[in-house]
PATI-464910 format. One record per residue (C-alpha): residue number from 1; residue in one letter; x, y, z. Coordinates in steps of 0.5 Angstrom, whole numbers, plus 500, padded with zeros to 3 digits. Layout:
BEGIN
    i  aa   xx   yy   zz
  NUM   A    X    Y    Z
...
***
This chain:
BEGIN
    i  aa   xx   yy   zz
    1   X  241  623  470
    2   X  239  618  465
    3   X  232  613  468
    4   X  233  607  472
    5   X  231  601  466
    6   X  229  597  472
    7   X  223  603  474
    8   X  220  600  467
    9   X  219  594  470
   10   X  213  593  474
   11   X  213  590  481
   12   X  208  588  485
   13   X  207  592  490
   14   X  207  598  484
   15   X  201  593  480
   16   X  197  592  486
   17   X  198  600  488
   18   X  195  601  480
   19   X  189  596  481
   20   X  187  599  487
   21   X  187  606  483
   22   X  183  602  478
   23   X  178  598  483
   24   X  181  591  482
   25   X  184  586  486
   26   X  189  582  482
   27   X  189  574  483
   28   X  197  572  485
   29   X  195  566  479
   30   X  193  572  474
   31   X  199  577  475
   32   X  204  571  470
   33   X  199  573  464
   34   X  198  580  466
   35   X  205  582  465
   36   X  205  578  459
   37   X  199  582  456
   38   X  204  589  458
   39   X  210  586  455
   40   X  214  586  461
   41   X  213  592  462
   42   X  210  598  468
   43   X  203  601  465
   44   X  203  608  464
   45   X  195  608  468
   46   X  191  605  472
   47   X  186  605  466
   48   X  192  601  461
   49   X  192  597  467
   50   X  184  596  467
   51   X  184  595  460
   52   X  189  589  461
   53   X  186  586  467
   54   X  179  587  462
   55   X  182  583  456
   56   X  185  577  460
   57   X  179  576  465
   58   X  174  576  459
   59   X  178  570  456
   60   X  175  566  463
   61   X  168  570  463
   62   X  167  567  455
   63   X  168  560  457
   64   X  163  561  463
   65   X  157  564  459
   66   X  157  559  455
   67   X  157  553  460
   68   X  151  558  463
   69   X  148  558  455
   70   X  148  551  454
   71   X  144  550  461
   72   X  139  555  459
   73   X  134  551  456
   74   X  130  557  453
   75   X  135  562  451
   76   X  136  561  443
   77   X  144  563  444
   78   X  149  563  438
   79   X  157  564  439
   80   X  157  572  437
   81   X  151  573  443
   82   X  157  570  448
   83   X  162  574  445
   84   X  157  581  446
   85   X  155  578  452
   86   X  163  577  455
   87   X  165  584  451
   88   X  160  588  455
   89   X  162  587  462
   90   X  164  592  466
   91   X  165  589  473
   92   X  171  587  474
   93   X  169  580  478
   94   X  161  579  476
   95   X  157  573  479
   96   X  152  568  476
   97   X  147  572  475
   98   X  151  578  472
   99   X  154  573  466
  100   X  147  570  465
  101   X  144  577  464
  102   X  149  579  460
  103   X  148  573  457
  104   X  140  575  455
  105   X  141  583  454
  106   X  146  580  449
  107   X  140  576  445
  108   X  135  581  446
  109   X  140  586  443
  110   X  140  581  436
  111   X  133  579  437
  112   X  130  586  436
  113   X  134  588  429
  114   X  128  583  427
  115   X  123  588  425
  116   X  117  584  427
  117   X  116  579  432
  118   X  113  573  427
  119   X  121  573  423
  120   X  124  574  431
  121   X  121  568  433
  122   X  123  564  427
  123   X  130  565  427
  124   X  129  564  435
  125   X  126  558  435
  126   X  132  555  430
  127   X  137  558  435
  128   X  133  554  441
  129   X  137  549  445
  130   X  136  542  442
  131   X  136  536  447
  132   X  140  530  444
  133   X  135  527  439
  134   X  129  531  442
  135   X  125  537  442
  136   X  125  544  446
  137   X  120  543  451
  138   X  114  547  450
  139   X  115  551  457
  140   X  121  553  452
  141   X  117  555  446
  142   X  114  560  451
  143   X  119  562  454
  144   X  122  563  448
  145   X  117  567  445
  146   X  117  571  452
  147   X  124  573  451
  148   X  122  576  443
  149   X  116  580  445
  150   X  122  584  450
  151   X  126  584  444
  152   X  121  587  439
  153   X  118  592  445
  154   X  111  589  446
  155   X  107  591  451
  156   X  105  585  456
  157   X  098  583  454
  158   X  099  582  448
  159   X  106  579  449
  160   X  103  573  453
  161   X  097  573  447
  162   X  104  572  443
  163   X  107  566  447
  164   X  100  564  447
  165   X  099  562  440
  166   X  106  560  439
  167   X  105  555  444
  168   X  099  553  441
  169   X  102  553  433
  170   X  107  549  437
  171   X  103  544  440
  172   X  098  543  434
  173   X  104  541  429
  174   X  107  536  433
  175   X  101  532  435
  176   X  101  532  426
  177   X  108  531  426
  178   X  107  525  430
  179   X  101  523  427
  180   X  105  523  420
  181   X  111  521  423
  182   X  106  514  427
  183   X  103  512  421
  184   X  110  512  416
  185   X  112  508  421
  186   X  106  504  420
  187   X  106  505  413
  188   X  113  503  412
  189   X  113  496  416
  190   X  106  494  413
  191   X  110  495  406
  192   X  116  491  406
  193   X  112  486  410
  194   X  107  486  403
  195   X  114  486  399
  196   X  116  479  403
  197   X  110  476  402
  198   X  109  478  395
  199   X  117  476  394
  200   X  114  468  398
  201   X  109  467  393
  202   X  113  468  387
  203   X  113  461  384
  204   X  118  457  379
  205   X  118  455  373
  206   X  116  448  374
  207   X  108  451  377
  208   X  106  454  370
  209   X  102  448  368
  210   X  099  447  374
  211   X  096  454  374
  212   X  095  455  366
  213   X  092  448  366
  214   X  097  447  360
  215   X  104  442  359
  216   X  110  444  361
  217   X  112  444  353
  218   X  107  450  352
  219   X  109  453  358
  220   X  116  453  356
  221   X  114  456  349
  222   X  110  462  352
  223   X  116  464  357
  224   X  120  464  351
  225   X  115  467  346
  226   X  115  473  352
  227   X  108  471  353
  228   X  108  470  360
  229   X  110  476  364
  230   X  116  474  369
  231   X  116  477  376
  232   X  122  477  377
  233   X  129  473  375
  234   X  133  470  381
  235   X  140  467  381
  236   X  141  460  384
  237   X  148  456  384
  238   X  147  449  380
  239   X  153  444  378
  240   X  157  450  381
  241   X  154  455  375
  242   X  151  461  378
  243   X  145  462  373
  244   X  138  467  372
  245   X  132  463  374
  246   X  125  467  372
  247   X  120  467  377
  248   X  112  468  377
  249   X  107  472  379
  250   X  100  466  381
  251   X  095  471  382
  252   X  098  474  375
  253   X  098  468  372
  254   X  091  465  374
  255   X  088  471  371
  256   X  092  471  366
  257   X  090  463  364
  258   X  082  464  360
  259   X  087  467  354
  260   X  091  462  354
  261   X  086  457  350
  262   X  087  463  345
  263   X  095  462  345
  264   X  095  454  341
  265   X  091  457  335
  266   X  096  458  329
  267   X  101  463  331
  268   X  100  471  329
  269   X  104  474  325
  270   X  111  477  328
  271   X  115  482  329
  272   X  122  483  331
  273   X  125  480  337
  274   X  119  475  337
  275   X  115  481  339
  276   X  107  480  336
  277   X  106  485  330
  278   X  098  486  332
  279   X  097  483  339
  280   X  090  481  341
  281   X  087  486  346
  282   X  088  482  351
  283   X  095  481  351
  284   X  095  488  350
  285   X  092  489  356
  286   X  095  484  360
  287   X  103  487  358
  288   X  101  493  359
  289   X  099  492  367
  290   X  103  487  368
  291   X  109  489  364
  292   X  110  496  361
  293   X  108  500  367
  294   X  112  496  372
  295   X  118  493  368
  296   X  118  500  363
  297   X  125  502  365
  298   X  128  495  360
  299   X  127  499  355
  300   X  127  506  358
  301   X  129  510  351
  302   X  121  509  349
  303   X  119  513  355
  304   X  121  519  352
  305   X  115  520  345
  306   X  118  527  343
  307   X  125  525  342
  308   X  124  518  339
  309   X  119  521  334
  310   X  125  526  331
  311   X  131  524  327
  312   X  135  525  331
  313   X  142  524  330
  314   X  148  525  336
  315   X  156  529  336
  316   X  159  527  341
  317   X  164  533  342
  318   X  170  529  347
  319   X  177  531  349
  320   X  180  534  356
  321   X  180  541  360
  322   X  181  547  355
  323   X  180  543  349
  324   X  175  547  347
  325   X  169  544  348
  326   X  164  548  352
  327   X  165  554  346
  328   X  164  549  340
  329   X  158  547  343
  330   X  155  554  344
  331   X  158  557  338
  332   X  154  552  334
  333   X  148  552  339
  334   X  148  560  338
  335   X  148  558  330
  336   X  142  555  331
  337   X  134  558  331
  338   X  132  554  337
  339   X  136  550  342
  340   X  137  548  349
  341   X  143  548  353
  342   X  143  543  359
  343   X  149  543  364
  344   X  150  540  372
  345   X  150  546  376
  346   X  146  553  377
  347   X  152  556  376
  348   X  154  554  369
  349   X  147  554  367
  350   X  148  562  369
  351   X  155  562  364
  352   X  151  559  359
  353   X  146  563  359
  354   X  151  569  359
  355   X  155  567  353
  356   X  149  566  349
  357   X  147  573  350
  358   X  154  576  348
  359   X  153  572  342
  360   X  146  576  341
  361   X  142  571  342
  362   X  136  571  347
  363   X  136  566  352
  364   X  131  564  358
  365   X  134  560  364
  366   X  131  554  367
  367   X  134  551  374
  368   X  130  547  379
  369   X  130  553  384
  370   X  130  559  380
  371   X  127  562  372
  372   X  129  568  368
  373   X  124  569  362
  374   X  127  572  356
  375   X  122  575  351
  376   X  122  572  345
  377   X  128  568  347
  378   X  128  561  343
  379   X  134  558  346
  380   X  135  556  354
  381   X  140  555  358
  382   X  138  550  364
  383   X  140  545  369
  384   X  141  538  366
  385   X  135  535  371
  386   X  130  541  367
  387   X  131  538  361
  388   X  124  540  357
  389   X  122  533  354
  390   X  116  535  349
  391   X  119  542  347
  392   X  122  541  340
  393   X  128  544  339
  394   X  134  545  333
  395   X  140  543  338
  396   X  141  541  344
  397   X  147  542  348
  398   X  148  536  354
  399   X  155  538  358
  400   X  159  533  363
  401   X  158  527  360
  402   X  163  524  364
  403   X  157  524  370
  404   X  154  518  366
  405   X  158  515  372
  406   X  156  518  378
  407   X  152  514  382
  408   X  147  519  384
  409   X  146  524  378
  410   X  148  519  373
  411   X  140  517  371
  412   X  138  525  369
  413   X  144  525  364
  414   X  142  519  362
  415   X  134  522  361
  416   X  138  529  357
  417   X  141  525  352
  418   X  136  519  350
  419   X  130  524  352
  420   X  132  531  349
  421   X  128  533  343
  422   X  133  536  339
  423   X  134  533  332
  424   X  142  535  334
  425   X  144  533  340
  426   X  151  536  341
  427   X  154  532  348
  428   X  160  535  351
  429   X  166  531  355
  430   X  171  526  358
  431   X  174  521  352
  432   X  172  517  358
  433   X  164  518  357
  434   X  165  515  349
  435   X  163  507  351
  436   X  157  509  355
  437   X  154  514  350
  438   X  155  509  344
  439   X  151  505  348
  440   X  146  510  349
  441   X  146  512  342
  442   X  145  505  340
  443   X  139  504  345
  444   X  135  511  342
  445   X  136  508  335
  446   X  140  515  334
  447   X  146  515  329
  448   X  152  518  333
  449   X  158  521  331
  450   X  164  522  335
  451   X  169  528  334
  452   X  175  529  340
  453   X  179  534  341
  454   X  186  536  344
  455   X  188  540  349
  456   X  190  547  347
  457   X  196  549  350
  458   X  200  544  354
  459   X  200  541  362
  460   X  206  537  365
  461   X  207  534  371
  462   X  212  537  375
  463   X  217  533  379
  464   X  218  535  386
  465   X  213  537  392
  466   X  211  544  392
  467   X  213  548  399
  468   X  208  552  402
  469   X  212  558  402
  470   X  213  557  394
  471   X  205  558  393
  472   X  204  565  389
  473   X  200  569  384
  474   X  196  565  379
  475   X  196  558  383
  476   X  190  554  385
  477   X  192  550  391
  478   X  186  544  392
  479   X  184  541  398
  480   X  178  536  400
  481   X  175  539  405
  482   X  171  546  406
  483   X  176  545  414
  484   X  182  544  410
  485   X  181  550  405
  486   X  181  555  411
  487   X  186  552  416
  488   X  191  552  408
  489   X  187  560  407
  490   X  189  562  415
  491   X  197  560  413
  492   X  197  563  407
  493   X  194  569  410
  494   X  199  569  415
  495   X  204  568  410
  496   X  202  575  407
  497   X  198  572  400
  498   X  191  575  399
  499   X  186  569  398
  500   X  180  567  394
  501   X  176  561  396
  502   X  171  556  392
  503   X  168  550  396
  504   X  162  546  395
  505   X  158  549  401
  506   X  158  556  398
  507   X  152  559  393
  508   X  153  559  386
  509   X  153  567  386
  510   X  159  567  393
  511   X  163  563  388
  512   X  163  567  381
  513   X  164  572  386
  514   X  170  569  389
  515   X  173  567  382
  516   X  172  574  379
  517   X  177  577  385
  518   X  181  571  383
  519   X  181  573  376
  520   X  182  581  376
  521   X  188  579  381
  522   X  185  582  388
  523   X  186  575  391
  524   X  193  571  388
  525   X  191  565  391
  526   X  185  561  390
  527   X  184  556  395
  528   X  179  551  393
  529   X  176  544  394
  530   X  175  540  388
  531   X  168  544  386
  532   X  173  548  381
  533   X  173  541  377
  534   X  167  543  373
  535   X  167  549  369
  536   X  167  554  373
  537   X  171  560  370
  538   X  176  561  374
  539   X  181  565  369
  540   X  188  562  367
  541   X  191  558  372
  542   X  199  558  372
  543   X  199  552  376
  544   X  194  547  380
  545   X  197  544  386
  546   X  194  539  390
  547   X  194  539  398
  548   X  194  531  397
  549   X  193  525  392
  550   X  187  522  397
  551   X  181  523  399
  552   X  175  522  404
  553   X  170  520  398
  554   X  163  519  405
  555   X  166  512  404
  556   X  173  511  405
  557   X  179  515  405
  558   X  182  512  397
  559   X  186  515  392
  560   X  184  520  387
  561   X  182  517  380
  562   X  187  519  374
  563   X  180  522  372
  564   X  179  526  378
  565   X  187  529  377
  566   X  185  530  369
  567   X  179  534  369
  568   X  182  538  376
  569   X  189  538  374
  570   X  186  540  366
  571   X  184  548  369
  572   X  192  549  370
  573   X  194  554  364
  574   X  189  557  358
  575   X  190  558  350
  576   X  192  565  350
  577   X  192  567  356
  578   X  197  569  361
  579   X  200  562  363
  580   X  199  558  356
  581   X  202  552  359
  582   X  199  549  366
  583   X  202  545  371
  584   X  200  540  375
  585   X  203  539  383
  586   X  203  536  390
  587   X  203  540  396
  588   X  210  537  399
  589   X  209  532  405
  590   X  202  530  400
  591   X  203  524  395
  592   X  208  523  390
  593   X  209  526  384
  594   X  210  521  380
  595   X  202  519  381
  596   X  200  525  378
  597   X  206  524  372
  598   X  202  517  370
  599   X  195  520  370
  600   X  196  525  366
  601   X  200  520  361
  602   X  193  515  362
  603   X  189  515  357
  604   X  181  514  358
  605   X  178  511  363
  606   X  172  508  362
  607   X  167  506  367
  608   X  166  499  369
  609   X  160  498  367
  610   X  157  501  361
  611   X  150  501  361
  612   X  147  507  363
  613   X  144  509  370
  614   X  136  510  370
  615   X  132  513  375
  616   X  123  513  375
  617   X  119  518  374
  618   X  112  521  376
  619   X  110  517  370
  620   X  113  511  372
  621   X  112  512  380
  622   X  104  513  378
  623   X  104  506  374
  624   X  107  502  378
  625   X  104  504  385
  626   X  097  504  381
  627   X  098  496  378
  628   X  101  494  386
  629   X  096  497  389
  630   X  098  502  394
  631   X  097  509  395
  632   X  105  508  400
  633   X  111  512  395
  634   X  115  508  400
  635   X  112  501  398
  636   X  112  504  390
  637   X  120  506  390
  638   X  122  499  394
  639   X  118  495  389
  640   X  122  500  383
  641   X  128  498  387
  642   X  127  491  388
  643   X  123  488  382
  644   X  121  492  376
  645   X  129  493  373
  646   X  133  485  373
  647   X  140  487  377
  648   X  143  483  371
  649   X  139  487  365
  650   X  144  488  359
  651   X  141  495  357
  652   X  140  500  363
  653   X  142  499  370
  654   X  138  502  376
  655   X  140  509  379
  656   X  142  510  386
  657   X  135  510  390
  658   X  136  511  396
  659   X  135  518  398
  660   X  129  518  395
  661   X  127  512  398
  662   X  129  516  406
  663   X  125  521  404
  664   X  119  517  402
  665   X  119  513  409
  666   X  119  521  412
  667   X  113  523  408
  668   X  109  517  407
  669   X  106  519  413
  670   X  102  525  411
  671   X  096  522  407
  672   X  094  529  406
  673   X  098  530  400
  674   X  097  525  394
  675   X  103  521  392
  676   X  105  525  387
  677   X  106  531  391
  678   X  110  526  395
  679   X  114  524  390
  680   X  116  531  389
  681   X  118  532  396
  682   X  123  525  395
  683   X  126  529  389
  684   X  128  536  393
  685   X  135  537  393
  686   X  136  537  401
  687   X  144  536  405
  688   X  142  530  410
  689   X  148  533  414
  690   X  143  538  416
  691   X  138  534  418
  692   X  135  536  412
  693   X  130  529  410
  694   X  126  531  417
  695   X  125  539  415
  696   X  123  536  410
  697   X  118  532  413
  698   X  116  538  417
  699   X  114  542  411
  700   X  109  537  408
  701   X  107  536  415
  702   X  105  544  414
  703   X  103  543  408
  704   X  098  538  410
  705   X  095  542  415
  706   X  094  548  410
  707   X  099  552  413
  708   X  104  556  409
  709   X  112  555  410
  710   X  116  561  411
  711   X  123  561  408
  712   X  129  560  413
  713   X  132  566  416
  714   X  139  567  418
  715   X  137  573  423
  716   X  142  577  424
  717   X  149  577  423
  718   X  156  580  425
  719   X  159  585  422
  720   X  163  580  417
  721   X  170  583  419
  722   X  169  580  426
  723   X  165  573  423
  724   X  167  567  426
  725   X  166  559  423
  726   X  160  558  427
  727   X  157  564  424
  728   X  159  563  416
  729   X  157  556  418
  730   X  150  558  419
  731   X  149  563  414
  732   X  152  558  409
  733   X  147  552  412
  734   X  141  557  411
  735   X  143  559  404
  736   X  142  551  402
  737   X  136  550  405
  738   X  134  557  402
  739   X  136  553  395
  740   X  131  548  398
  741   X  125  552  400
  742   X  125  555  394
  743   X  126  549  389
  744   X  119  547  393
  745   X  116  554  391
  746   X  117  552  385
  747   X  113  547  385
  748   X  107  549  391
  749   X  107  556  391
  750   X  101  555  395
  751   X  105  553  401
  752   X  111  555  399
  753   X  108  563  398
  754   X  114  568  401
  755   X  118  568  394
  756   X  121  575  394
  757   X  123  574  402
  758   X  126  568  400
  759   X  130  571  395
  760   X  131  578  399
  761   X  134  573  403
  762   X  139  569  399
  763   X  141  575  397
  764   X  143  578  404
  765   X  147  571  405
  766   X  150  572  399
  767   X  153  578  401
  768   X  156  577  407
  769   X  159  571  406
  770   X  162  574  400
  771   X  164  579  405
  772   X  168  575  410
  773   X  171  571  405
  774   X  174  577  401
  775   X  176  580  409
  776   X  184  580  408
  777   X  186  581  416
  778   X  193  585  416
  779   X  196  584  423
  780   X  194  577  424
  781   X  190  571  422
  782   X  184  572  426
  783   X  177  568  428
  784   X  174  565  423
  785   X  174  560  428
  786   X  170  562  433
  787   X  174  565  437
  788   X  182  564  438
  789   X  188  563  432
  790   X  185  558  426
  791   X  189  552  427
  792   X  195  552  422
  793   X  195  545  417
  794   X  198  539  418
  795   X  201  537  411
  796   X  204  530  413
  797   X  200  523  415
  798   X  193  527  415
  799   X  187  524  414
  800   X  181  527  408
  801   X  175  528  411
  802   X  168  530  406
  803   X  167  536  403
***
């Protein structure tokens, strides 16, 4: 007789009879979910059963204990604790405290891989609960330090001598980080009150002749001469006009007012530009202190002595994406017998460097964090801000030039082409860098000869939006935020396309990685920010399609630049390869395709303003501060900001100062290190996001005291198959902060001392970020979330958010 299909179907008196097997009592509320998870059919025991009731109530456990985390003070929690903690329950009803002691086993368990107490402390103490915009408490601190001398085996005396001096270290560096934090403070008000003062006792030209004792003719004649040094210029509105006023230092000029005598004998002989061909030392002296060292950025290329003491004569090499460019420069940079090749990123410079060696040319490296020596190497491949100034060299390679531009990292190219001492310079980029170097090379005196190249094979625009389902093998989908890469990756996952991802929080080793797997075909799809823009070797690219034609810029959501789709789009095809003609494209519900049409057809773009950005260096921070009077960086870099370049000066334009100006406010504290050291600090690359300008403040705070600054350790990480967002996250937050822990090692190994545990550490991050990434899930797109489904990407009516 064939079985009845209802005695599949499970009833309740035939759960409750199971669940008593099991030792459960079901809720009337969970039995709905229950025969869900069973599929709406009878379990085959009262184990299946108990597995069930298990999996459902952990969902309620997970969201439990980690209301009871964020109460916990001194826990030092992360969310695979959670996870193991609600994994390892066995009760099937557990109380409070049973929840919070899986909650401490599971951090205990995670805190005793570390090996030795000291490294679990560290990682411990940057997992401790943060109050909002304060510190944990000392008790924490040492209940802290308690919980991982449990987790290393530590007997109980010296467990209570180890939270001890964990306390004490503690206590000790916040009373010095206070001290620094009340006296940059002090520092700080006390210089933008002396910068109002000094701006108030300015004076007009209408008091020259009170205070030089001269007629207001010979004070007019020697502020044409260039006699008289100006303060500063001020725009002020006359008869509708607005027009440039000069103003004037007192104290300088009453100083200044015994020479003048001099000035009405019969006049010198004079050079170009009126400026006196043998000055008196006087005079010498009087501009050197009141003008050159603090107004020396007017004329910025004389800064560089090596360069200007070459004949030196500019190429500039421009055309778009896959015209060539990079290879002519090298080619004739490995022709060479000594040169330098200078580029934005690490990751380039690492290219560069490789490309010179295929070529049988040994080649050191030089980028802010890292050096590889080459014996008996006389070329280098090196980041454009290791430019070495008094090594000559045969030839330079300058790569990037459209990066003039950019408000932040604008001055360092500015430095490499006007400062680099290479009788052959060889600057690489966009057409649309070419006014903007004609006025360098005007300003250095150099002879500048332009070549352009084309594109080598063609681009086209394509007509219609691209569906999502129609993304395939060999297409880079650009998106523009790391959010929006991930949420694009899941769906592709889903959709069974294996995925490669590039974005700017990665590391330069993760993301060669990720383009290898992209160019040997184990990923079809590469899913990438507009990090790709700038040379990475990605292979041929059958077409590039944006996820929108917008973006978040930190600002604003805007358009993106005819340039932006240029250099992004320009990486779609390869001369020779397997997709000779490149395709440019908009993900559907993203923008018009029309818009990338147009761009593509523009022709350059050059910047608004074509004077080049410049920035100060030690030199001139050193100068400047010394003819101010101060010993404050903050009051240096307001003083540089405010007065020494004119807004309005028709040759150089001032960088962007304003990180190095936050920094210097955080550090000025710290009067044990010299304003030097705390010149380098305010030029660390740090992410702001990542409350990075504090650390910094911290380390020199240690660095102050005479007390070495261990690297930053991620601790241990899960397995990368079961990894959440938070968990990538964090390893790709501490691998920058590797990268500025090591740029410092650089520069005080003294402090900084751990260098082979800083790099050993990198290299484990790496690794496992790699390893995440490259995790292609078969069944379902999992967690790398944090738990639970990524959530799918909406393409219509969205909003970009910062990279």
């Amino acid at each position: 007789m064939p079985a009845d299909p209802s005695d599949a179907i499970p009833t309740d008196d035939s759960l409750d009879e199971l669940a008593r097997d099991a030792g459960l009592t079901l809720a009337a509320a969970e039995r709905p979910a229950l025969l869900r998870a069973l599929g709406g059919t009878a379990p085959s025991s009262a184990e299946v059963l108990r597995e069930a009731v298990f999996a459902l109530r952990r969902r309620t456990w997970r969201r439990r204990i980690g209301e009871l985390a964020r109460q916990a003070a001194a826990l030092p929690a992360r969310t695979e604790d959670l996870d193991a903690a609600a994994a390892s329950i066995t009760d099937p009803d557990p109380d409070e405290p049973a929840l919070r002691e899986a909650l401490r086993q599971a951090v205990l368990a995670r805190l005793g891989g570390h090996g030795t107490a000291a490294t679990a402390l560290a990682v411990a103490l940057e997992d401790l609960p943060r109050p909002a915009g304060g510190e944990p408490t000392l008790d924490a601190i040492g209940h802290c330090a308690m919980l991982v001398s449990e987790a290393v085996a530590m007997p109980a005396a010296e467990a209570e001598a180890f939270a001890r001096r964990a306390v004490a270290a503690e206590r000790s560096a916040r009373t010095a980080r206070r001290e620094a934090a009340r006296a940059a403070r002090e520092t700080t008000v006390a210089e933008e009150a002396r910068l109002k003062e000094w701006e108030a006792s300015l004076v007009g030209a209408e008091a020259l002749p009170a205070l030089l004792g001269c007629s207001p003719a010979e004070a007019e004649a020697w502020v044409a001469e260039g006699r008289l040094p100006i303060a500063r210029h001020v725009l002020v509105r006359r008869r509708g006009r607005r027009i440039r006023v000069p103003e004037f230092d007192p104290a300088v000029l009453r100083a200044l007012a015994p020479t003048t005598r001099s000035w009405r004998a019969p006049a010198a002989p004079r050079g170009p530009a009126g400026v006196p061909a043998a000055p008196r030392e006087d005079l010498r002296r009087t501009s050197h202190a009141t003008i050159a060292r603090i107004a020396g950025l007017d004329r910025y290329a004389a800064h560089f002595a090596t360069a200007r003491a070459l004949d030196r004569r500019i190429l500039a090499c421009l055309g778009p994406t896959n015209s060539g460019k990079t290879y002519f420069g090298l080619s004739r940079l490995a022709e060479a017998e000594s040169g330098v090749a200078l580029g934005p990123l690490r990751l380039l410079a690492h290219e560069y460097r490789e490309a010179l060696e295929a070529l049988g040319v040994p080649t050191a490296l030089s980028t802010g964090e890292e050096r590889i020596e080459s014996p008996g190497s006389r070329h280098t491949a090196a980041t454009v801000e290791m430019c070495p100034f008094r090594t000559p060299v045969d030839v330079a390679v300058v790569d990037e030039a459209q990066m003039l531009a950019d408000p932040d990292r604008g001055p360092a190219w500015t430095a490499a082409i006007m400062g680099v001492p290479a009788r052959t310079v060889i600057v690489l980029g966009a057409p649309d860098a070419a006014p903007m170097l004609r006025r360098i090379a005007e300003l250095c005196g150099d002879p500048l000869e332009e070549m352009r190249l084309e594109r080598m094979g063609p681009l086209t625009a394509a007509r219609t939006p691209v569906p999502l389902a129609e993304i395939g093998r060999g297409d880079a989908l650009i998106a523009f935020s790391r959010r929006e890469v991930f949420a694009l990756r899941a769906e592709l996952l889903r959709r069974g396309r294996s995925v490669a991802v590039v974005y700017g929080a990665l590391g330069p080793t993760v993301r060669r990685a990720e383009a290898r797997r992209f160019r040997d075909g184990e990923a079809e799809v590469l899913v990438a920010t507009d990090a790709i823009g700038m040379g990475l070797n990605i292979g041929p690219l059958r077409r590039v399609v944006f996820s929108a034609l917008s973006k978040w810029d930190g600002t604003q959501d805007r358009p993106l630049t005819v340039q932006e789709i240029k250099q992004i789009g320009g990486r779609a095809g390869r001369f020779g390869g397997a997709h000779a003609e490149g395709v440019v494209a908009v993900l559907a519900g993203g923008g018009d395709p029309a818009l990338i049409g147009r761009a593509l057809a523009a022709g350059a773009t050059p910047p608004v303003d074509l004077r080049p950005p410049v920035a100060p260096d030690a030199d001139i921070v050193a100068a400047v501060a010394a003819e101010i009077g101060t010993e404050s960086l903050f009051g240096t870099l307001r003083r540089i900001e405010r007065s020494v370049l004119r807004r309005d000066d028709p040759n150089y334009r001032l960088g962007d100062l304003s990180t190095q100006i936050e920094i210097a406010a955080a550090v000025d504290g710290v009067r044990e290190l010299p304003l030097l050291d705390r010149w380098t600090y305010a030029l660390c690359p740090v992410d702001t996001r990542d409350q990075g300008v504090a650390r910094l403040a911290d380390w020199a705070v240690a660095q102050g005291m005479g007390v070495p600054v261990a690297p930053p350790l991620a601790g241990r990480l899960p397995a990368p198959d079961r990894a959440g967002q938070d968990a990538l996250q964090l390893a790709e937050r501490v691998h920058r902060r590797l990268v500025a822990w090591r740029w410092m090692a650089m520069r005080f190994p003294q402090t900084f001392r751990d260098l082979d545990g800083a790099l050993a550490e990198s290299r484990r991050l790496n690794e496992w970020i790699e390893a995440v990434l490259s995790a292609q899930p078969s069944d379902r797109v999992r967690a790398v979330a944090g738990g639970g489904e990524m959530p799918r990407p909406k393409f219509k009516g969205r909003k970009q958010h910062g990279r």
